[in-house]
C-alpha positions as CSV (number, residue, x, y, z in Angstrom):
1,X,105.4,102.2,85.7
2,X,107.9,99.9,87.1
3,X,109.0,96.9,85.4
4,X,108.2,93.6,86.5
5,X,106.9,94.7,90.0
6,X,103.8,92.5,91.1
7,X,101.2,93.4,93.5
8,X,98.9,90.8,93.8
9,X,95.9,92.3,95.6
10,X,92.2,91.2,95.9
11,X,93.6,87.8,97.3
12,X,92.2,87.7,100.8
13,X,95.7,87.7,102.4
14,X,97.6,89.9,104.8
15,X,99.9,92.4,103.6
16,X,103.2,93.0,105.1
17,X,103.4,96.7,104.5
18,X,107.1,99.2,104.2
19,X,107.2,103.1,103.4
20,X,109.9,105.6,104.2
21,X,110.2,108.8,104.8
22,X,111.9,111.0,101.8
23,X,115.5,110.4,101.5
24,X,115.3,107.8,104.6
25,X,115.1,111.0,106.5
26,X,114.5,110.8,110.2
27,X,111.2,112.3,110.4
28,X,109.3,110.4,112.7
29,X,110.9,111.1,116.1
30,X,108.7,113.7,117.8
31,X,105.8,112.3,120.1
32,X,103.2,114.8,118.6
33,X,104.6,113.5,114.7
34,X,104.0,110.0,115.5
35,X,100.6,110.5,117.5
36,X,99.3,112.5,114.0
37,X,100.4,109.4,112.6
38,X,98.4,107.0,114.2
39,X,95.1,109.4,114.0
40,X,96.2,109.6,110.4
41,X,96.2,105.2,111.0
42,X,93.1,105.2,112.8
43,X,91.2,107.4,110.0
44,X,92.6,105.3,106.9
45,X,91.6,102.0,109.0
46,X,87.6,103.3,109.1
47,X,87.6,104.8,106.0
48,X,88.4,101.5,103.8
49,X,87.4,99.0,106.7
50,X,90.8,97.5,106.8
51,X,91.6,95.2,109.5
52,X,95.2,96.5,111.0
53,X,97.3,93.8,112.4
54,X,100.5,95.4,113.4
55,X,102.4,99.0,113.1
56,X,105.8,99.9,114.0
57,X,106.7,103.7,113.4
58,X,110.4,104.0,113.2
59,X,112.5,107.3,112.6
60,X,112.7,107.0,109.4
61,X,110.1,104.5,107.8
62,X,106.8,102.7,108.8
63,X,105.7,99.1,108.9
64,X,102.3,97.5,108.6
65,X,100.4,94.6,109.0
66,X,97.3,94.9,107.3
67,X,94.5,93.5,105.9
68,X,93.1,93.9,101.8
69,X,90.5,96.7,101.7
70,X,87.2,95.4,100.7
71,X,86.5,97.7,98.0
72,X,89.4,99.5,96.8
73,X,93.2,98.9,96.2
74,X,96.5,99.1,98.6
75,X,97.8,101.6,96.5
76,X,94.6,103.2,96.9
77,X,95.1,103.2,100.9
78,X,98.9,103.6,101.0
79,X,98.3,107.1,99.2
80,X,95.7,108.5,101.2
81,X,97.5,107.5,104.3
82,X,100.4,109.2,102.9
83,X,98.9,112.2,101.8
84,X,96.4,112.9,104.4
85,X,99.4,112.5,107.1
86,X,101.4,114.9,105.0
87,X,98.9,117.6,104.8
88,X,98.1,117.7,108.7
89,X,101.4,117.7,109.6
90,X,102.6,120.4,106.8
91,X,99.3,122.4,108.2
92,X,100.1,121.7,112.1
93,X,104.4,122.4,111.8
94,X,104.7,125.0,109.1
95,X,107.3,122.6,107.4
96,X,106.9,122.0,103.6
97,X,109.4,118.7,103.6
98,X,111.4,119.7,100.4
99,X,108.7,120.9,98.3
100,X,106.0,118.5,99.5
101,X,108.3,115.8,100.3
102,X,107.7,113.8,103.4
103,X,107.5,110.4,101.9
104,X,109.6,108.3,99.6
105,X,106.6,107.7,96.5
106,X,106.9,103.6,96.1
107,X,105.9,101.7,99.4
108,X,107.0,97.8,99.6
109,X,104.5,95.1,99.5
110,X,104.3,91.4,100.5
111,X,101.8,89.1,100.4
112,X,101.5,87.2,103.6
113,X,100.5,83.7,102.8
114,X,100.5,81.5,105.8
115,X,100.1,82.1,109.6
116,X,104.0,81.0,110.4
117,X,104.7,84.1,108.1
118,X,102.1,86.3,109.9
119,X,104.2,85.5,112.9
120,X,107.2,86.4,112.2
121,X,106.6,89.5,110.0
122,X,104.8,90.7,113.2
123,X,107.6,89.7,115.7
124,X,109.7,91.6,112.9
125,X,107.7,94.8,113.2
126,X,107.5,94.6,117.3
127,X,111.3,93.8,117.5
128,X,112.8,96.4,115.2
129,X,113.1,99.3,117.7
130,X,115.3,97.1,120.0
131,X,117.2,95.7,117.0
132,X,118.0,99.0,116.1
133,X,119.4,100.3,119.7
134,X,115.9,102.9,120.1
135,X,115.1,100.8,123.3
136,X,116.3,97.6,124.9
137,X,113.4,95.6,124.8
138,X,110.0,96.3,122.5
139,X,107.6,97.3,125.3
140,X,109.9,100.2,125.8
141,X,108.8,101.5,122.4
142,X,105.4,103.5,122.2
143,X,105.4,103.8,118.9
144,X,104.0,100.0,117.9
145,X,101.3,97.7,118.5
146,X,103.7,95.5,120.6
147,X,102.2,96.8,124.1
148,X,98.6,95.8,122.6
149,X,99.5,92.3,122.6
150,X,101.4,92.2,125.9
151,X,99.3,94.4,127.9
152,X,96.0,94.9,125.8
153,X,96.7,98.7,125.4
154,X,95.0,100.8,123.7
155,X,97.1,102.2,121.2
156,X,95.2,104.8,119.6
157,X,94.7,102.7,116.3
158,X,92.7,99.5,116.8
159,X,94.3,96.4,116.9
160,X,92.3,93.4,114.9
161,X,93.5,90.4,117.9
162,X,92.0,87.9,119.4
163,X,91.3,90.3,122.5
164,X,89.7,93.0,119.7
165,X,87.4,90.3,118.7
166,X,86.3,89.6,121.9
167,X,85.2,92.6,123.3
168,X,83.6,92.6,120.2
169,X,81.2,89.4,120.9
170,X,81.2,90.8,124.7
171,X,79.4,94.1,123.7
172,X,77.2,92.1,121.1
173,X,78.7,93.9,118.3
């Protein structure tokens, strides 16, 4: 157990959410890697009910914007994520990652606590491609939720946003 790390879960709040690939290894950078990614997304979201903000995939790490899970832990979600992604991917490629190893095991976790922070942690997620030299501007990057917001596109993982919540009330669900 680490010392003096605090998670404070089962607040209500947003989580700003940061895992990397084992070793910071670029793992991430094949279309059919990231797309198992965000089924991998997609299936974690329904399966605790979570509420996903935001999601940058990035060569060598993920970020996430994300809500609590109603009836179980991040750590909880962070893991299945992890391992469920792993599994597929080991099963699809062949690849064992090092004995296992596709993920680093600790994830980093902050608790969003007012909607100035939500902002910028999501401009954060949305911008890091560009700031990193991938592409020039975020639109450029498939790989995030960026395009959702611009453009309302689909992005294989569903997007909780205003425009999510009203095609909600528009199909009377």
């Amino acid at each position: 157990m680490t010392q003096g790390l605090i998670r404070l879960q089962h607040s209500g709040q947003t989580h700003f959410i940061t895992f990397s690939c084992y070793r910071r290894q670029a793992r991430l950078v094949t279309p059919a890697i990231c797309t198992l990614f965000l089924e991998n997304l997609e299936t974690t979201r329904l399966r605790f009910s979570l509420h996903i903000y935001g999601y940058v995939i990035m060569p060598e790490h993920i970020h996430l914007l994300l809500s609590e899970p109603a009836s179980s832990t991040l750590a909880d979600v962070i893991h299945f994520l992890k391992l469920s992604f792993t599994k597929q991917s080991q099963s699809a490629s062949g690849d064992h990652f090092h004995g296992g190893h596709f993920w680093q095991k600790r994830y980093y976790d902050r608790n969003i606590r007012s909607y100035s922070d939500f902002m910028e942690k999501l401009r954060y997620i949305h911008r890091n491609p560009a700031k990193r030299g991938l592409c020039e501007k975020p639109e450029e990057w498939k790989w995030s939720s960026f395009r959702h917001y611009a453009q309302r596109e689909v992005c294989g993982v569903e997007i909780e946003s205003q425009w999510t919540a009203d095609e909600r009330s528009a199909a009377g669900a």
